[in-house]
C-alpha positions in Angstrom: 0.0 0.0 0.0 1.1 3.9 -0.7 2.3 5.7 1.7 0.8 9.1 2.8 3.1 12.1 1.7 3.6 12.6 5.1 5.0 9.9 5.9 7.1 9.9 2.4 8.3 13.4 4.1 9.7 11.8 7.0 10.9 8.1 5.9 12.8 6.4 2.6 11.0 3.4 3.0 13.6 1.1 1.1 16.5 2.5 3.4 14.6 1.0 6.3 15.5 -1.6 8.5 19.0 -0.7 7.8 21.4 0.2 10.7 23.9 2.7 8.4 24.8 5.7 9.8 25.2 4.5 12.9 21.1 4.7 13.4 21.2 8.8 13.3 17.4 9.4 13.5 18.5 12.7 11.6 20.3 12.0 8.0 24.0 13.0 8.7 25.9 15.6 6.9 28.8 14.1 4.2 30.6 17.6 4.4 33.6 16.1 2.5 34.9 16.8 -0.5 36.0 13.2 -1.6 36.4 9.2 -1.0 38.7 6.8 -0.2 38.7 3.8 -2.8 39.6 0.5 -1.1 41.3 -0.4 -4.1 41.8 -0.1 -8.4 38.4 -0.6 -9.9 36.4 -1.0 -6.6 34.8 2.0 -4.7 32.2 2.9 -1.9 29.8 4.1 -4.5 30.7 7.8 -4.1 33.6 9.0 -6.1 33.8 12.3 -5.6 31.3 15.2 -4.3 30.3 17.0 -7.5 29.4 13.6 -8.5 27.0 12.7 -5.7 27.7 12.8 -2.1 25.3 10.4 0.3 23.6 13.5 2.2 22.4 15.0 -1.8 21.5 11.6 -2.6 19.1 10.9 0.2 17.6 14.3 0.0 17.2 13.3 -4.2 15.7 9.8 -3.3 13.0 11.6 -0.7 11.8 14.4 -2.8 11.6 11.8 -6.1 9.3 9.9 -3.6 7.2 12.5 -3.0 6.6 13.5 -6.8 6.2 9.8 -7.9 9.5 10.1 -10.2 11.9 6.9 -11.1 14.7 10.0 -9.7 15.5 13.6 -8.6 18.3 15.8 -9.1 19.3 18.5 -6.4 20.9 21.4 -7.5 22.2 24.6 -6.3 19.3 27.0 -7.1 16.1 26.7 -8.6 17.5 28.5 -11.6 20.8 26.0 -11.6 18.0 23.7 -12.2 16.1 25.0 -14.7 19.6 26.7 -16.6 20.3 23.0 -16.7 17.1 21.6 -18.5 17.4 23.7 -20.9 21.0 21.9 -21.7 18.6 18.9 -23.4 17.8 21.3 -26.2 20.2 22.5 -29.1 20.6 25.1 -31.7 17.0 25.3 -34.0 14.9 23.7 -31.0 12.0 25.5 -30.4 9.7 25.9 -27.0 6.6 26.6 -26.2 6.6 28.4 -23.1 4.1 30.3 -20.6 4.0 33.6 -20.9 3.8 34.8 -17.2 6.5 32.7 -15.6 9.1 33.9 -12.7 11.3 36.5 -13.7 14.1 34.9 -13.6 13.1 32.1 -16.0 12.1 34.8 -18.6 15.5 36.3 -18.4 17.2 32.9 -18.9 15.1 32.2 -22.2 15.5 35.4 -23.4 19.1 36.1 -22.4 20.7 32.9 -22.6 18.8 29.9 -24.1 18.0 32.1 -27.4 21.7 33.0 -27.3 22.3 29.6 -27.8 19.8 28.7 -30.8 17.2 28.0 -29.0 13.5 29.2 -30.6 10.5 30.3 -28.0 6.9 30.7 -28.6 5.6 32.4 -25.6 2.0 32.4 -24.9 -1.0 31.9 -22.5 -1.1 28.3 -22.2 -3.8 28.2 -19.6 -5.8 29.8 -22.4 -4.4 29.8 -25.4 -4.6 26.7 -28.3 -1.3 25.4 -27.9 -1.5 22.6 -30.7 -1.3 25.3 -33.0 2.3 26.4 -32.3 3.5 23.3 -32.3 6.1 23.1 -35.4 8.8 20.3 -37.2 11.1 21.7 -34.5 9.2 21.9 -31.5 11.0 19.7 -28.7 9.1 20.8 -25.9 6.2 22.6 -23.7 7.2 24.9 -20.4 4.7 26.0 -18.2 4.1 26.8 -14.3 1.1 26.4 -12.5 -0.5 28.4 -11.0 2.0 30.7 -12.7 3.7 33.5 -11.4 2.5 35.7 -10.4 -0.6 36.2 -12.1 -1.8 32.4 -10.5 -3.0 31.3 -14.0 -4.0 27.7 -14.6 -3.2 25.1 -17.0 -5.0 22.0 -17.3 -1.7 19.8 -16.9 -3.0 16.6 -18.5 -4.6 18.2 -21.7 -1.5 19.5 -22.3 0.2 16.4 -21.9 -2.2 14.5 -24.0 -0.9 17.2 -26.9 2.9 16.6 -25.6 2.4 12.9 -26.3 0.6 13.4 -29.9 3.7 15.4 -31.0 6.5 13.3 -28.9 7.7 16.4 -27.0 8.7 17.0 -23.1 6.3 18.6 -21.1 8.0 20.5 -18.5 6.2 21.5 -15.1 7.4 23.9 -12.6 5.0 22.9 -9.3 7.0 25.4 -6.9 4.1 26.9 -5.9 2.0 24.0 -5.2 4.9 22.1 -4.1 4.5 18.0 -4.5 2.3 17.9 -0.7 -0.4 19.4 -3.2 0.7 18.5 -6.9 2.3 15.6 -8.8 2.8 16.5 -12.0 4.1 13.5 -13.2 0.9 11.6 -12.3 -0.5 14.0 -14.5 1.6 13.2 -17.8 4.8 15.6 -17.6 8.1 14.3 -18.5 10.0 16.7 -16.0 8.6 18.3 -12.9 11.3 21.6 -11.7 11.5 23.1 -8.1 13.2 25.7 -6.4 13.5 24.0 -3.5 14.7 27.3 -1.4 10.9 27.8 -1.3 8.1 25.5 0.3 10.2 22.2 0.2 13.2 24.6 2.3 10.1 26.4 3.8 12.8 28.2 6.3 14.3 30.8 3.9 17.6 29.8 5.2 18.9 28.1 2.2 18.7 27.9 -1.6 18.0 24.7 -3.8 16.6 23.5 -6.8 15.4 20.2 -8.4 14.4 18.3 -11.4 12.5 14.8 -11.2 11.5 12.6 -13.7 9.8 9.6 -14.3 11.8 8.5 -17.9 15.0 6.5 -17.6 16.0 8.7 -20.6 15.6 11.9 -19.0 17.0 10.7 -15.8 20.5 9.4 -18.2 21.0 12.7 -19.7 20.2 14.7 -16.5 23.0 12.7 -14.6 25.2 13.2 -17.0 24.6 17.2 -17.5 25.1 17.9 -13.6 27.8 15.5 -12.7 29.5 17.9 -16.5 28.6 21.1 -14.9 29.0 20.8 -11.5 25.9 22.3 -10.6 24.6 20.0 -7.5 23.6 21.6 -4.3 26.1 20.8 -1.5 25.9 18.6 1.5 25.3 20.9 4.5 22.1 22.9 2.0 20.9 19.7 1.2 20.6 18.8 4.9 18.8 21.9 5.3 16.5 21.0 3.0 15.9 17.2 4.4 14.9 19.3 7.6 12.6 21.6 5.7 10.6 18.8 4.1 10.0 17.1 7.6 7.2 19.5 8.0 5.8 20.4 4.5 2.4 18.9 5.6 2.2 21.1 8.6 3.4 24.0 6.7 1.2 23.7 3.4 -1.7 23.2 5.2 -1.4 26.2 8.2 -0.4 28.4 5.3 -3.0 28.2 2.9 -6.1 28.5 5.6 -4.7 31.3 6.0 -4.9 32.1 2.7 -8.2 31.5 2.3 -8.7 33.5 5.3 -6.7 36.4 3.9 -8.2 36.2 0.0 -11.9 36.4 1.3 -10.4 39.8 3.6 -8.9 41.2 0.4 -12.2 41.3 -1.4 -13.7 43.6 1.0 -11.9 46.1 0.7 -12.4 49.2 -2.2 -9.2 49.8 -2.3 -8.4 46.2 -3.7 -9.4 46.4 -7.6 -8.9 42.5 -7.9 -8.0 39.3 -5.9 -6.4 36.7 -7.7 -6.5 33.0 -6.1 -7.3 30.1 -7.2 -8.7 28.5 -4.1 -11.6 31.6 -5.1 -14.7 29.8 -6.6 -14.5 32.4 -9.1 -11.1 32.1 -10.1 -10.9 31.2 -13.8 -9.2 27.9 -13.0 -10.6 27.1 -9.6 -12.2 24.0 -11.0 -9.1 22.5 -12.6 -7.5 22.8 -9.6 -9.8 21.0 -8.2 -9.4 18.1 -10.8 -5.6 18.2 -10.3 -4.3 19.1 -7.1 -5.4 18.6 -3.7 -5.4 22.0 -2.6 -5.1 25.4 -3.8 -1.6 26.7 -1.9 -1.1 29.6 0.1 0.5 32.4 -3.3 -2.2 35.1 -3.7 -2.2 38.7 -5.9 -3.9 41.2 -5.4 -4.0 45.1 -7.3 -4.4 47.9 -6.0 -6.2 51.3 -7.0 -3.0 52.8 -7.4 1.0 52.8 -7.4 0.5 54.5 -4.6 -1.6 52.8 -2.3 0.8 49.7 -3.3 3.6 51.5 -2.3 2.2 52.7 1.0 1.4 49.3 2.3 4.8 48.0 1.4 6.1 50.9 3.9 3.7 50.1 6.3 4.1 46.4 6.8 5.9 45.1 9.8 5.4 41.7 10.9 4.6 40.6 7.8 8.2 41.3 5.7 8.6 43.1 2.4 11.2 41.1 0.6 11.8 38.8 -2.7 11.1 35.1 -2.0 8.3 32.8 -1.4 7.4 29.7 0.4 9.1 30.0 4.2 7.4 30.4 7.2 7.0 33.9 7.2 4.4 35.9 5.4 6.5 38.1 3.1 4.8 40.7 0.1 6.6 41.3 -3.2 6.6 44.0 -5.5 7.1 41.8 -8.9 7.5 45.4 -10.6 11.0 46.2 -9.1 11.8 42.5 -7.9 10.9 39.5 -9.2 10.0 40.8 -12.5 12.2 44.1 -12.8 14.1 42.3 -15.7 11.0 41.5 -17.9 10.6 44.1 -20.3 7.4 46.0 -19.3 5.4 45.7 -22.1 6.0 41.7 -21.1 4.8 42.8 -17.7 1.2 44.9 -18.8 0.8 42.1 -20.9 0.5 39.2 -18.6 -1.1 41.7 -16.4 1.6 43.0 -13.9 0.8 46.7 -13.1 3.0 48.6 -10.7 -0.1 48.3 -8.2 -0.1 44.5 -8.2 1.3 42.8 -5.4 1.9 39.4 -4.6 1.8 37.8 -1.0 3.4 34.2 -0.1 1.1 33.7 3.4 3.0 31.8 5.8 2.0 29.9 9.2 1.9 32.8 11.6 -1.7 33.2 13.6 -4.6 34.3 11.6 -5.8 36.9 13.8 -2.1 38.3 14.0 -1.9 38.3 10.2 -5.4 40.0 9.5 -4.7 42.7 12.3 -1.4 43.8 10.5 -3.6 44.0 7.1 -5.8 46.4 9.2 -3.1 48.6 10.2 -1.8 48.9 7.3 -4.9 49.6 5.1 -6.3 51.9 7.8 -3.2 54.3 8.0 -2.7 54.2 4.2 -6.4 55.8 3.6 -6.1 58.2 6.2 -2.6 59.2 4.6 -3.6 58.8 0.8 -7.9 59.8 1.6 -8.4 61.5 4.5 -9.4 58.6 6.5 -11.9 57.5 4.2 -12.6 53.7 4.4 -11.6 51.7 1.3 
């Protein structure tokens, strides 16, 4: 029988019953460089530490547990991870890929990838009919969902029944659902992407980044690429990490009540033009979710009636933090105009629907009542500043 993913969080059941590591209830930390070989042609299994180094590989072994995959690959940064996917495609390929992703991804395609040769059609795949740009050199599809930050959603196994029809990869990044309430893989992608720093860390103490897959063939060419580039995450982060994941459950599911709690706030308030959701009955792709994940997260945006009313509240905000990031245990607010999208060009930016009022809010696990009372604060001393007093 499956386990639950909670347990999967806490326990590798095929390393159990095992006495290594002297019985260490926590995994130890391999903080070594390289391995002793007992003699010419025989070894311990480790080699060498860019190779793989037995804290990575446990952390690798859990986390492709909990997305269902054959294997994982831990690496540096989520964008190590994702700059390294994109090492399966070649001068001429062409992509189809999301057109509101993270920031950071946009600048890689645009910056580096098509550098290199590589072709992107970018579009609204939650919307958009994405048969249609499929060509004789398409290799692959990229999406994220819900995306960021505009929390769009894509129906990840109709896009995987087109993937299949035209023999290309379909790449998922679940960061924001994290695999406690996505699997993408059970859904028909060939690669699911994570940066790990985020819910699966869940401390902001660390960065990381992963790839999992359920293809031997993927898995080949992965191992080979990071073990070339040198890009896996080291032993002491990938501890870190192991710790983080103990208490995903926990986290995901203290987080997004009060999301929930937090979204339905939002909406009374003038001053908030739109609250975007998906755990909202009248988000657009509330009922996908529904029909692929088992819960809706705890990411929320929200826009403001103006620049400055977005601005204020980013002044304002104490306990909850104003800083880049998502995923931790702390309730932090973004401004994706100046951070995590201040390299997209902003006609990219109006076009997916990033104004320089929006603002995104990763809710973390602090007391409702706590959380809400901050929000009152803030909004209160904003329309006295910006209106006089006047109640939004």
């Amino acid at each position: 029988m499956a386990r639950g993913i909670n347990t999967k969080c806490l326990h590798l059941e095929e390393e159990e019953g095992c006495c290594n590591n002297y019985g260490a209830i926590s995994f130890p930390i391999y903080q070594t460089a390289t391995y002793e070989h007992p003699a010419v042609g025989h070894s311990t299994g480790f080699d060498y530490s860019r190779l793989q180094n037995p804290t990575r590989e446990h952390l690798e072994k859990i986390v492709a547990s909990l997305e269902n995959g054959i294997d994982a690959l831990a690496f540096s940064t989520g964008m190590a991870a994702i700059t390294l996917v994109m090492e399966l495609f070649g001068p001429g390929d062409h992509l189809i890929v999301d057109a509101d992703l993270y920031g950071g991804s946009i600048r890689l395609f645009d910056n580096v990838s098509s550098k290199n040769g590589i072709q992107f059609s970018r579009i609204d795949c939650w919307k958009e009919d994405v048969e249609s740009y499929v060509n004789e050199n398409t290799k692959a599809i990229y999406i994220e969902t819900p995306t960021n930050p505009m929390m769009n959603v894509t129906d990840i196994a109709a896009l995987a029944e087109i993937a299949k029809r035209h023999n290309l990869f379909l790449i998922v990044d679940n960061t924001f659902l994290s695999p406690y309430f996505q699997n993408p893989l059970d859904l028909g992608a060939d690669i699911v992407v994570h940066s790990g720093t985020k819910f699966l860390g869940g401390h902001n103490d660390t960065l990381a980044g992963f790839l999992v897959t359920n293809r031997e063939d993927i898995s080949e060419k992965l191992r080979f690429l990071i073990k070339t580039t040198g890009s896996g995450l080291a032993p002491f982060d990938s501890w870190l990490i192991l710790r983080g994941i103990k208490t995903l459950g926990i986290r995901m599911e203290q987080a997004q009540r009060n999301a929930f709690k937090i979204a339905e706030w939002l909406k009374t308030k003038n001053a908030v033009t739109r609250v975007i959701y998906p755990g909202l009955p009248e988000h657009p792709g509330h009922e996908i979710m529904k029909k692929q994940a088992r819960g809706f997260g705890s990411m929320l945006t929200f826009q403001l009636e103006s620049k400055e009313f977005a601005l204020s509240i980013l002044e304002k905000v104490r306990m909850i933090k104003f800083a880049e990031s998502l995923g931790g245990v702390e309730t932090l607010i973004t401004y994706p105009t100046t951070q995590t999208h201040a390299d997209v060009p902003k006609e990219i930016r109006e076009r997916n629907g990033i104004t320089e009022a929006t603002l995104r809010l990763s809710v973390g696990i602090e007391d409702q009542k706590d959380l809400l009372n901050e929000f009152e604060k803030v909004f209160a001393e904003t329309e006295e500043e910006l209106h006089g007093g006047k109640k939004s």
